[in-house]
N, CA, C and O atoms as CSV, one atom per row, in Angstrom:
chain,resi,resn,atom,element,x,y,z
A,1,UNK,N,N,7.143,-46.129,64.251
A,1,UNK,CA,C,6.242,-45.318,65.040
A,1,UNK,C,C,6.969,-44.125,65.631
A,1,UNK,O,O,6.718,-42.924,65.529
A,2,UNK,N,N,8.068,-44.851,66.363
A,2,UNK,CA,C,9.058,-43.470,67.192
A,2,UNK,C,C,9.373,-42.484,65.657
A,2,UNK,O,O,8.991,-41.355,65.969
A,3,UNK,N,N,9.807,-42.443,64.419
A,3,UNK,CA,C,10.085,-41.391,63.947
A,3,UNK,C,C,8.762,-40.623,62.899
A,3,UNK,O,O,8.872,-39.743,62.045
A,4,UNK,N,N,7.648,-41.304,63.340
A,4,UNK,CA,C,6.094,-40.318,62.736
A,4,UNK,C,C,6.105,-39.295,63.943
A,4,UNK,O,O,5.868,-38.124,63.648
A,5,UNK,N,N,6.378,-39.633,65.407
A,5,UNK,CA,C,6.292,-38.624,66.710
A,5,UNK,C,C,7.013,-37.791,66.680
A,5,UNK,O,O,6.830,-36.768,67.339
A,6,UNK,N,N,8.217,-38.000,65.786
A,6,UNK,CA,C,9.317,-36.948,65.911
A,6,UNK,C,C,9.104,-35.578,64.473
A,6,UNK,O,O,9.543,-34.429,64.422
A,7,UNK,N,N,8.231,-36.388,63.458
A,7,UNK,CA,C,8.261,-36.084,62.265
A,7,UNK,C,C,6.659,-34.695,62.568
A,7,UNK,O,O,6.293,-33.632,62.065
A,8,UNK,N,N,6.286,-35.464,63.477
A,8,UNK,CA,C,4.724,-34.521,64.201
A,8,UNK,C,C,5.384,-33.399,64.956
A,8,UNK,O,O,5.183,-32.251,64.559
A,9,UNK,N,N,6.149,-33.610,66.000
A,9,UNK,CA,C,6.859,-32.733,66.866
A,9,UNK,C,C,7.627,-31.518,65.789
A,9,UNK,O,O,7.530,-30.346,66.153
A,10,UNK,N,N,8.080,-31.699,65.001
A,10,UNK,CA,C,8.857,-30.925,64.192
A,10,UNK,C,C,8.124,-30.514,63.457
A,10,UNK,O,O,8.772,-29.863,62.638
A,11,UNK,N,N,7.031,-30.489,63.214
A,11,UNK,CA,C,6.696,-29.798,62.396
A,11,UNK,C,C,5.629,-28.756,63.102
A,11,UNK,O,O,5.342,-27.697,62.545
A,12,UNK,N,N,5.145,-29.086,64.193
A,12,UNK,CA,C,4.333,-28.283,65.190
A,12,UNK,C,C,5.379,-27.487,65.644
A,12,UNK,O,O,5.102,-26.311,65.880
A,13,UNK,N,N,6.436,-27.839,65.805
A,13,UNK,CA,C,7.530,-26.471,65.548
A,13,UNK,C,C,7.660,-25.223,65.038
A,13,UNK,O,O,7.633,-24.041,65.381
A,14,UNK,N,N,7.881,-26.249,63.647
A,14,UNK,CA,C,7.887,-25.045,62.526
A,14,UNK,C,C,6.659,-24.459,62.353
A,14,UNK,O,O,6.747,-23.270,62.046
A,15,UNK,N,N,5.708,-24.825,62.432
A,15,UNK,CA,C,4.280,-24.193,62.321
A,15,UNK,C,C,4.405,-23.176,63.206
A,15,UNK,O,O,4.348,-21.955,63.058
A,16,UNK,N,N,4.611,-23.967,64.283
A,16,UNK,CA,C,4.737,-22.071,65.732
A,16,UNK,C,C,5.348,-21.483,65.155
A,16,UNK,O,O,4.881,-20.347,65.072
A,17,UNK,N,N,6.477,-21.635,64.499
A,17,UNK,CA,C,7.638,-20.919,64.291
A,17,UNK,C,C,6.913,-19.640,62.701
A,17,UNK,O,O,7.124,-18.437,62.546
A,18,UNK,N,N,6.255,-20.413,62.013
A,18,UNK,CA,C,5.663,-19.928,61.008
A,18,UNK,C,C,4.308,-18.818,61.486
A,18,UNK,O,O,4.046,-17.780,60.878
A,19,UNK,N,N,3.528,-19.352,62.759
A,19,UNK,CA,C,2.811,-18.598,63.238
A,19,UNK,C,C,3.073,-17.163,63.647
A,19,UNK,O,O,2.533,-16.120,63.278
A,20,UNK,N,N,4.539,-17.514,64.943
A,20,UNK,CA,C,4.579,-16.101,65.320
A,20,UNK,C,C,5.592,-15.512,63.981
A,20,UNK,O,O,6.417,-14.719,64.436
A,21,UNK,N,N,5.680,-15.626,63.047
A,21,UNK,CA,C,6.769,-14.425,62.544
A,21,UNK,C,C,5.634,-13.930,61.582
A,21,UNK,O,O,5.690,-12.715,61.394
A,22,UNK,N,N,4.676,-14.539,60.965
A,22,UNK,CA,C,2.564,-14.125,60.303
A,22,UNK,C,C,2.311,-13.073,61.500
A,22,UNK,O,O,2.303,-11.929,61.046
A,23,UNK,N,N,2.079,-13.124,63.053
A,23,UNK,CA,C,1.559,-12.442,63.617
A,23,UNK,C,C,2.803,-11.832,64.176
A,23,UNK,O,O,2.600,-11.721,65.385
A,24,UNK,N,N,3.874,-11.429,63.908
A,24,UNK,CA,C,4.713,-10.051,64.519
A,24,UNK,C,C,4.252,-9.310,63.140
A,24,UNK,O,O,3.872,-9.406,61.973
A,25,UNK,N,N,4.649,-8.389,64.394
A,25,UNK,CA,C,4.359,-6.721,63.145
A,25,UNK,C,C,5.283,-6.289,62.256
A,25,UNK,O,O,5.214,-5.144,61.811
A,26,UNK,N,N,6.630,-7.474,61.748
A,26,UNK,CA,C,7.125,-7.112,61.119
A,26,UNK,C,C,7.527,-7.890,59.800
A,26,UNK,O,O,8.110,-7.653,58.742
A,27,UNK,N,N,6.669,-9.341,60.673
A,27,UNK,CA,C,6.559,-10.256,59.803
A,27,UNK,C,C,5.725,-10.312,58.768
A,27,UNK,O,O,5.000,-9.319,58.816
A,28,UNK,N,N,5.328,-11.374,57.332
A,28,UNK,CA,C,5.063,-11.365,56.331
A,28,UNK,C,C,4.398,-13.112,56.371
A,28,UNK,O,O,5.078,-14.064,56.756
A,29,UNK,N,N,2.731,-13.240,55.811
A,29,UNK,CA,C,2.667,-13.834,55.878
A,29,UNK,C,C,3.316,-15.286,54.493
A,29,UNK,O,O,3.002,-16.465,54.326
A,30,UNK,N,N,4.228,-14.418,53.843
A,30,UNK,CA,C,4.903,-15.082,52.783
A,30,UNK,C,C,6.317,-15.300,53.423
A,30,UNK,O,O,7.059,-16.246,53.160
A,31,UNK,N,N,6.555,-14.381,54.218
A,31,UNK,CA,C,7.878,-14.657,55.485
A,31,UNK,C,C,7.365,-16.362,56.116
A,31,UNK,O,O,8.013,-17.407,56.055
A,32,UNK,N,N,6.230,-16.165,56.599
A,32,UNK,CA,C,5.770,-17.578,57.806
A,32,UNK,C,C,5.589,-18.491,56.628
A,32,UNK,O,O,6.320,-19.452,56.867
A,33,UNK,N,N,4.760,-18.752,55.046
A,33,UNK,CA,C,5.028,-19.580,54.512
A,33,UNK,C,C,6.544,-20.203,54.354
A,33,UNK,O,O,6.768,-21.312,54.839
A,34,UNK,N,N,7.300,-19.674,53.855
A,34,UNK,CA,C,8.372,-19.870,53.393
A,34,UNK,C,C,9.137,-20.813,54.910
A,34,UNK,O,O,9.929,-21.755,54.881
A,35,UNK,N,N,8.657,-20.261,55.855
A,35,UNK,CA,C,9.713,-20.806,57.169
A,35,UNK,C,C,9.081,-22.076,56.969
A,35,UNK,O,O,9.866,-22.987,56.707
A,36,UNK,N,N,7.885,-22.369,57.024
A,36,UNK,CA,C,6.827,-23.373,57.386
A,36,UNK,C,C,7.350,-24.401,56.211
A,36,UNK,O,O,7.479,-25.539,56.662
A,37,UNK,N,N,7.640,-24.299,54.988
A,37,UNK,CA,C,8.116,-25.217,54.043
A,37,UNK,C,C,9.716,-25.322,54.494
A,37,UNK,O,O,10.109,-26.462,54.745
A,38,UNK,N,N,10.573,-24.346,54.605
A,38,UNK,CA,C,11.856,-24.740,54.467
A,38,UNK,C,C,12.294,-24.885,55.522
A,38,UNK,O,O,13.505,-25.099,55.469
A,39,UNK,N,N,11.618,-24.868,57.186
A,39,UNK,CA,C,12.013,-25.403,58.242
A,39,UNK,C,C,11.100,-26.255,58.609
A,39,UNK,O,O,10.877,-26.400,59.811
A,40,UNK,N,N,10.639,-26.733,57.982
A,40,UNK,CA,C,9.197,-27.890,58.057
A,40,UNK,C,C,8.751,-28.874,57.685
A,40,UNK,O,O,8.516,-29.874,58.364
A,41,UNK,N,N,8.495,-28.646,56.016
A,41,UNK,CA,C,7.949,-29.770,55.719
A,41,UNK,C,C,9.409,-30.154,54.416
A,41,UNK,O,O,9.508,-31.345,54.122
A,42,UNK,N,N,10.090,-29.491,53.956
A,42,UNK,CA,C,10.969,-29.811,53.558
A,42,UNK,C,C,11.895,-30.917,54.620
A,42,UNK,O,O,11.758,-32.134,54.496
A,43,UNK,N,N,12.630,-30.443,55.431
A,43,UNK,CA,C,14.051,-31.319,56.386
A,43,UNK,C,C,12.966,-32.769,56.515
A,43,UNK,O,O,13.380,-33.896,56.241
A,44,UNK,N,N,11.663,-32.515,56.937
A,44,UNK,CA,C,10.644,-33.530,57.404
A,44,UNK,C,C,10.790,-34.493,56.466
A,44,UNK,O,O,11.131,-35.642,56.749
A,45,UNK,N,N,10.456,-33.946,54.884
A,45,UNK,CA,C,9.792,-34.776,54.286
A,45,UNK,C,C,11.398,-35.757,53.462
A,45,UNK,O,O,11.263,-36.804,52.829
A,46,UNK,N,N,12.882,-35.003,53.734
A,46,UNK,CA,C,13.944,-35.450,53.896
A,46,UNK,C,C,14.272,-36.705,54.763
A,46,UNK,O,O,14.740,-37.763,54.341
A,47,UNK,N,N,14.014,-36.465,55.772
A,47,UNK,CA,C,14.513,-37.435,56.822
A,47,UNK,C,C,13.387,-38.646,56.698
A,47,UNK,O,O,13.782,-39.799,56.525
A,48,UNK,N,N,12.232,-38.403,56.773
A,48,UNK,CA,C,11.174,-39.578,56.053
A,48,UNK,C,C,11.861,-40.624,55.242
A,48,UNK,O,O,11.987,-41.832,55.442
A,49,UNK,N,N,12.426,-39.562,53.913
A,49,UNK,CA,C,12.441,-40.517,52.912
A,49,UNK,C,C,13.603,-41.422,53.063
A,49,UNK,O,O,13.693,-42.636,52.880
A,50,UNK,N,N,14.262,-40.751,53.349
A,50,UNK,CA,C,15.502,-41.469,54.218
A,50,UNK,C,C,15.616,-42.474,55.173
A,50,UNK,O,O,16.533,-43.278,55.340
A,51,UNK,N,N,14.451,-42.313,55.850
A,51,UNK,CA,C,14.459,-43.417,56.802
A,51,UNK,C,C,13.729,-44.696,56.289
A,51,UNK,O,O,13.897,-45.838,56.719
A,52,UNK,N,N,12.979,-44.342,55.398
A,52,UNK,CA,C,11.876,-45.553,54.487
A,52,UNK,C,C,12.772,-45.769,53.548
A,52,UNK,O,O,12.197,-46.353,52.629
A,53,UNK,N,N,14.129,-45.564,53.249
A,53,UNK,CA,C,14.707,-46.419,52.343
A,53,UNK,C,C,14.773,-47.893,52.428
A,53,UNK,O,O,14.579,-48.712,51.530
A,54,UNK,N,N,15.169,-48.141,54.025
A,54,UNK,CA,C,15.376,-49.984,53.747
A,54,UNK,C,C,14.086,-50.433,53.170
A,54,UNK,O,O,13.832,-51.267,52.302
A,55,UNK,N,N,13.219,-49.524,54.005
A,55,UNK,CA,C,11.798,-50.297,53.929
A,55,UNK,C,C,11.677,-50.566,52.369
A,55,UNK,O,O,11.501,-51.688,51.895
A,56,UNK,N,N,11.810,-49.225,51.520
A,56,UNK,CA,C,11.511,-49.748,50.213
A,56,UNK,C,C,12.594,-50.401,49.686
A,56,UNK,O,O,12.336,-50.811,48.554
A,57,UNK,N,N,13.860,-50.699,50.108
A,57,UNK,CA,C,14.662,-51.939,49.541
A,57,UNK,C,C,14.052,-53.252,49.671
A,57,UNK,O,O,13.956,-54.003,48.699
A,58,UNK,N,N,13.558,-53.618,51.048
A,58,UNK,CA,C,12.846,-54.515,51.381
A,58,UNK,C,C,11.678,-55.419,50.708
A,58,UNK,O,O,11.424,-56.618,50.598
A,59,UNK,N,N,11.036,-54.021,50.271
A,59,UNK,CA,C,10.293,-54.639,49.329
A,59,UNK,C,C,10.261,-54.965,48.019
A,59,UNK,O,O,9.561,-55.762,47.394
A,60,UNK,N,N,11.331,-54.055,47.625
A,60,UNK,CA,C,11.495,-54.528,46.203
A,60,UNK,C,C,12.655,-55.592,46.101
A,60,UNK,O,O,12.930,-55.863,44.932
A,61,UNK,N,N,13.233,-56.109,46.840
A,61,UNK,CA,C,13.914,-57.194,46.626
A,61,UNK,C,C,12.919,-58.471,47.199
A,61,UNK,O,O,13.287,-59.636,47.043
A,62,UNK,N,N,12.012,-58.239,47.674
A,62,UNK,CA,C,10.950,-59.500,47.675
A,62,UNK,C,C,9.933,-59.393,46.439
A,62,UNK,O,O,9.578,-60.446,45.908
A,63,UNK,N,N,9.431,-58.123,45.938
A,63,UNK,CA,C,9.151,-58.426,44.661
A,63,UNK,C,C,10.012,-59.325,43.506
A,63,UNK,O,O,9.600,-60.347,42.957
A,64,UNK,N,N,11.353,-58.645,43.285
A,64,UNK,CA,C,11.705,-59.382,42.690
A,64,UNK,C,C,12.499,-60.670,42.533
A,64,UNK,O,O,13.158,-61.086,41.580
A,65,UNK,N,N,12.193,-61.312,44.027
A,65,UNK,CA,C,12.246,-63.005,44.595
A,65,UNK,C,C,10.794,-63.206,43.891
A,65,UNK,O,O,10.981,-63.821,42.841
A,66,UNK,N,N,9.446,-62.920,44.075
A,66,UNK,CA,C,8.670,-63.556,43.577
A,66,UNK,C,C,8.486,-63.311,42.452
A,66,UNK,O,O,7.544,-63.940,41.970
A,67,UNK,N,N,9.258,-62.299,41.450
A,67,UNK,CA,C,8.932,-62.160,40.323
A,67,UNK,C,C,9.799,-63.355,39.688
A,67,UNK,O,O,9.387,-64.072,38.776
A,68,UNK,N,N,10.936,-63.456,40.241
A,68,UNK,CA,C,12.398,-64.825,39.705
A,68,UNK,C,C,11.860,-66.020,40.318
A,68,UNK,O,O,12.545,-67.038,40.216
A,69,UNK,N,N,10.609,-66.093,41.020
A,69,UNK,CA,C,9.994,-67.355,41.621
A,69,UNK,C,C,9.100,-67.941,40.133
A,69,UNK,O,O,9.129,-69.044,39.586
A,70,UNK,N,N,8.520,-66.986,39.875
A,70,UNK,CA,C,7.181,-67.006,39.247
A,70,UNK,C,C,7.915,-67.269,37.546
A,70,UNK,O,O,7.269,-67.859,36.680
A,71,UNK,N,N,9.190,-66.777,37.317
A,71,UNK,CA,C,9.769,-67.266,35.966
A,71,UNK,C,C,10.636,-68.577,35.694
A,71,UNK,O,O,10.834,-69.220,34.663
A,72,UNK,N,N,11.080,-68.730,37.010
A,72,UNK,CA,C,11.730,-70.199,37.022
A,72,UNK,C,C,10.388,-71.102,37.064
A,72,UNK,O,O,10.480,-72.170,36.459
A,73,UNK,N,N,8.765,-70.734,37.893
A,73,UNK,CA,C,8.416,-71.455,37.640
A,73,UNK,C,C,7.531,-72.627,35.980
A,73,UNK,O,O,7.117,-73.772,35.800
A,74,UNK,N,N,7.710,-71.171,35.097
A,74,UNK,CA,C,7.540,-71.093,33.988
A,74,UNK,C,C,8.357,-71.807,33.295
A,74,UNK,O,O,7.953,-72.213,32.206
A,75,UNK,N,N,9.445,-72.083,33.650
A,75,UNK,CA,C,10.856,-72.605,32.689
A,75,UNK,C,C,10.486,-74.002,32.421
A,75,UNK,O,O,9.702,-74.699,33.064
A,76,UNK,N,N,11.125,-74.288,31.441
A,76,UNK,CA,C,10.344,-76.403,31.525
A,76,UNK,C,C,11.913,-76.669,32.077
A,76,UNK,O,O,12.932,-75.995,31.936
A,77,UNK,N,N,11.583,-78.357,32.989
A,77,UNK,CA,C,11.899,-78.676,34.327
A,77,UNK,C,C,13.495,-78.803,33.670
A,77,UNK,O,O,13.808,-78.450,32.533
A,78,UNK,N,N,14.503,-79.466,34.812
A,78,UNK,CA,C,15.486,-79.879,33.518
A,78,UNK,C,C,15.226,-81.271,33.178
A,78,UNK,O,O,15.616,-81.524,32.038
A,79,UNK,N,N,14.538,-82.558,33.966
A,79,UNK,CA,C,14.281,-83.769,32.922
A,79,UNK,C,C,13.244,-83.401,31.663
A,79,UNK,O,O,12.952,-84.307,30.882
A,80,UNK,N,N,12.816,-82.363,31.517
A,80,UNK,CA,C,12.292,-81.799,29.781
A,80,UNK,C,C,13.781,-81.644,29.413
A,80,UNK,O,O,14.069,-82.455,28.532
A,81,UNK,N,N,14.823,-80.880,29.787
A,81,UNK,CA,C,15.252,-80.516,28.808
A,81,UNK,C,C,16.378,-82.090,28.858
A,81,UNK,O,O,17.197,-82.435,28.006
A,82,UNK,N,N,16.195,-82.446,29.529
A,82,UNK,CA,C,17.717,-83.346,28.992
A,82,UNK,C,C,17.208,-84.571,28.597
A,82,UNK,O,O,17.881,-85.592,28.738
A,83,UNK,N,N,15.693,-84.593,27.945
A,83,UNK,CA,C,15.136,-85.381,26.931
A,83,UNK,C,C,14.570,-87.100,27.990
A,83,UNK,O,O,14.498,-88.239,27.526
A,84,UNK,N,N,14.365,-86.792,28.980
A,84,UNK,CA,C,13.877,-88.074,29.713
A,84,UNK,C,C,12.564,-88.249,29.890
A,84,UNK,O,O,12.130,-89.027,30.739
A,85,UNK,N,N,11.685,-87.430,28.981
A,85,UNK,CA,C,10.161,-87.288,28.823
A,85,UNK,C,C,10.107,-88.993,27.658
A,85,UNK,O,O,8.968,-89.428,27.485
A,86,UNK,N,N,11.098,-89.676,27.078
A,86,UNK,CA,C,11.080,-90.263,25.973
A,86,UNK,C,C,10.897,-90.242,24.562
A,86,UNK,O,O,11.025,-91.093,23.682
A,87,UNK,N,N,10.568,-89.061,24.583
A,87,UNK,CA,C,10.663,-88.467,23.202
A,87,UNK,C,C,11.742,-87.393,22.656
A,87,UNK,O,O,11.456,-86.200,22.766
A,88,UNK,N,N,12.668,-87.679,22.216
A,88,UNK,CA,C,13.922,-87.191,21.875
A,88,UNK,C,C,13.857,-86.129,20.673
A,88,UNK,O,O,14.798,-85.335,20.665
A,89,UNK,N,N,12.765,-85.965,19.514
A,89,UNK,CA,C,12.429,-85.906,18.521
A,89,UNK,C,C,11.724,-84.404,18.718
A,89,UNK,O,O,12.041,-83.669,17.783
A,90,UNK,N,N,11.049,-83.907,19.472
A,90,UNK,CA,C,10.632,-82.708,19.513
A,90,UNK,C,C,11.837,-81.755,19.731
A,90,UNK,O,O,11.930,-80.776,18.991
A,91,UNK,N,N,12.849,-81.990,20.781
A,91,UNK,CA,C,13.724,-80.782,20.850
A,91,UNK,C,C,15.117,-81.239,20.484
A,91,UNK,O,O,15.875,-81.672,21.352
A,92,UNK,N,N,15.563,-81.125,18.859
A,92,UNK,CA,C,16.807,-81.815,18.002
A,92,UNK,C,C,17.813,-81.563,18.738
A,92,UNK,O,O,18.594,-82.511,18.821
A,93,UNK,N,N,18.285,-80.029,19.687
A,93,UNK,CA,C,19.220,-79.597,19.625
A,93,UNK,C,C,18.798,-79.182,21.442
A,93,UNK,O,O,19.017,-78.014,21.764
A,94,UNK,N,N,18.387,-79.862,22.220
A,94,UNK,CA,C,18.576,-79.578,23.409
A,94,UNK,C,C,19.527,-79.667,24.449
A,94,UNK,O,O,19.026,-79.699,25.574
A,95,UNK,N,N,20.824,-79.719,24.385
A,95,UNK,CA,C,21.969,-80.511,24.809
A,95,UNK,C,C,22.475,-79.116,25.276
A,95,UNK,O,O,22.929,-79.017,26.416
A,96,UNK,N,N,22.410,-77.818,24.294
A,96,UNK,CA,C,22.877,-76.900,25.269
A,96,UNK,C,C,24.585,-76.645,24.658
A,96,UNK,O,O,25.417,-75.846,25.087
A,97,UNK,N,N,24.730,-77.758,23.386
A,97,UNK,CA,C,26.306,-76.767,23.244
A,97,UNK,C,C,26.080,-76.602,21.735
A,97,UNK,O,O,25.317,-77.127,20.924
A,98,UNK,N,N,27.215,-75.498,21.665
A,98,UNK,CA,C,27.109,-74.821,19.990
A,98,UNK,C,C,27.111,-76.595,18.582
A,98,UNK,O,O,27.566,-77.739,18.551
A,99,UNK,N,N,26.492,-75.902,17.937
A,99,UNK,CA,C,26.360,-76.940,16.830
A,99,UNK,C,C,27.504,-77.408,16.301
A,99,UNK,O,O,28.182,-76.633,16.975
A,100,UNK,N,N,28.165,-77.890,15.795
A,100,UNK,CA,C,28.935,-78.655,14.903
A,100,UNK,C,C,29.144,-77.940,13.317
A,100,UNK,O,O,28.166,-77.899,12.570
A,101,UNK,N,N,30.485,-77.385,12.863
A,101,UNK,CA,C,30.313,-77.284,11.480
A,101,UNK,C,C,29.742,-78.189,10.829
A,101,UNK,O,O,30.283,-79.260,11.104
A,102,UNK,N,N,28.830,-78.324,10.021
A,102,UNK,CA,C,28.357,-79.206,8.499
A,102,UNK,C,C,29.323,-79.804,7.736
A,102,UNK,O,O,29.417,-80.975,7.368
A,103,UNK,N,N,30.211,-78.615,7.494
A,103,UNK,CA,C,31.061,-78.904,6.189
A,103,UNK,C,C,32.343,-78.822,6.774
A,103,UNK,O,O,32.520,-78.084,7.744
A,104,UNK,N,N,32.997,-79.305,6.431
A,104,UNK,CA,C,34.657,-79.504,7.223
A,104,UNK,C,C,35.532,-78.352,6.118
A,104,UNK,O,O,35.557,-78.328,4.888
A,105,UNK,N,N,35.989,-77.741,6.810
A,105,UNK,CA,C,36.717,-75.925,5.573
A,105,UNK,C,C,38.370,-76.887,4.979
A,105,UNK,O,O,39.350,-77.444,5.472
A,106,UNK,N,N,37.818,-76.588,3.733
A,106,UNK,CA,C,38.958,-76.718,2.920
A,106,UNK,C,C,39.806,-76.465,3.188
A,106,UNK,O,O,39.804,-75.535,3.995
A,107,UNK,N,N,41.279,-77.058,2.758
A,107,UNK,CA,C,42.493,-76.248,3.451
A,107,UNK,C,C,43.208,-76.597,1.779
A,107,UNK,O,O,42.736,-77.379,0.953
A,108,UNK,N,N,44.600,-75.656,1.614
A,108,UNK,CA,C,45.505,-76.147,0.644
A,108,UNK,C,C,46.667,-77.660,1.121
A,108,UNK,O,O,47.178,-77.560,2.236
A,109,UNK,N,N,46.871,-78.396,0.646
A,109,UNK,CA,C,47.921,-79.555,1.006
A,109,UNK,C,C,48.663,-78.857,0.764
A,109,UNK,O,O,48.611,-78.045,-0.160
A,110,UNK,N,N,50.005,-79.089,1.962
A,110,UNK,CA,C,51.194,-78.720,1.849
A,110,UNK,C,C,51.895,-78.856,1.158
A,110,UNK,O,O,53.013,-78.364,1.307
């Protein structure tokens, strides 16, 4: 809340500030644009984003807690995988380590 009051204050600033140099007689109302963006809503829209960083860390590290919620809950349990459903026969190779050569590699006798 305290930095939307500060973000209002500053820019009713620069607006005056953009006003009187439009109404001096020597000013340009492309003079008062230009102040009004680059002492205004530019530094403003800087320090904003800056300050809403945690906020958007915040949230995207709770998105992606419920996104790593929502895929572990998808995963089958580990008594699926370590075959205590009683049926051993659907998943041959669930154990989780590399296979076994087939064929044992020839060698020459010494």
């Amino acid at each position: 809340m305290f930095p939307i009051l500060i973000a209002i204050g500053w820019l009713y600033v620069a607006l005056m500030m953009a006003v009187a140099e439009a109404t001096n007689t020597t000013g340009t109302v492309l003079g008062a644009l230009i102040t009004f963006v680059l002492y205004g809503v530019g530094p403003v829209a800087l320090v904003l984003y800056l300050i809403g960083a945690p906020g958007r860390r915040r949230v995207r590290k709770t998105r992606e807690a419920a996104e790593l919620a929502a895929w572990r809950a998808g995963q089958p349990s580990a008594a699926a995988e370590t075959g205590k459903s009683g049926n051993d026969s659907d998943q041959p190779d669930a154990g989780g380590h590399a296979p076994a050569d087939a064929v044992t590699p020839v060698r020459k006798e010494p």
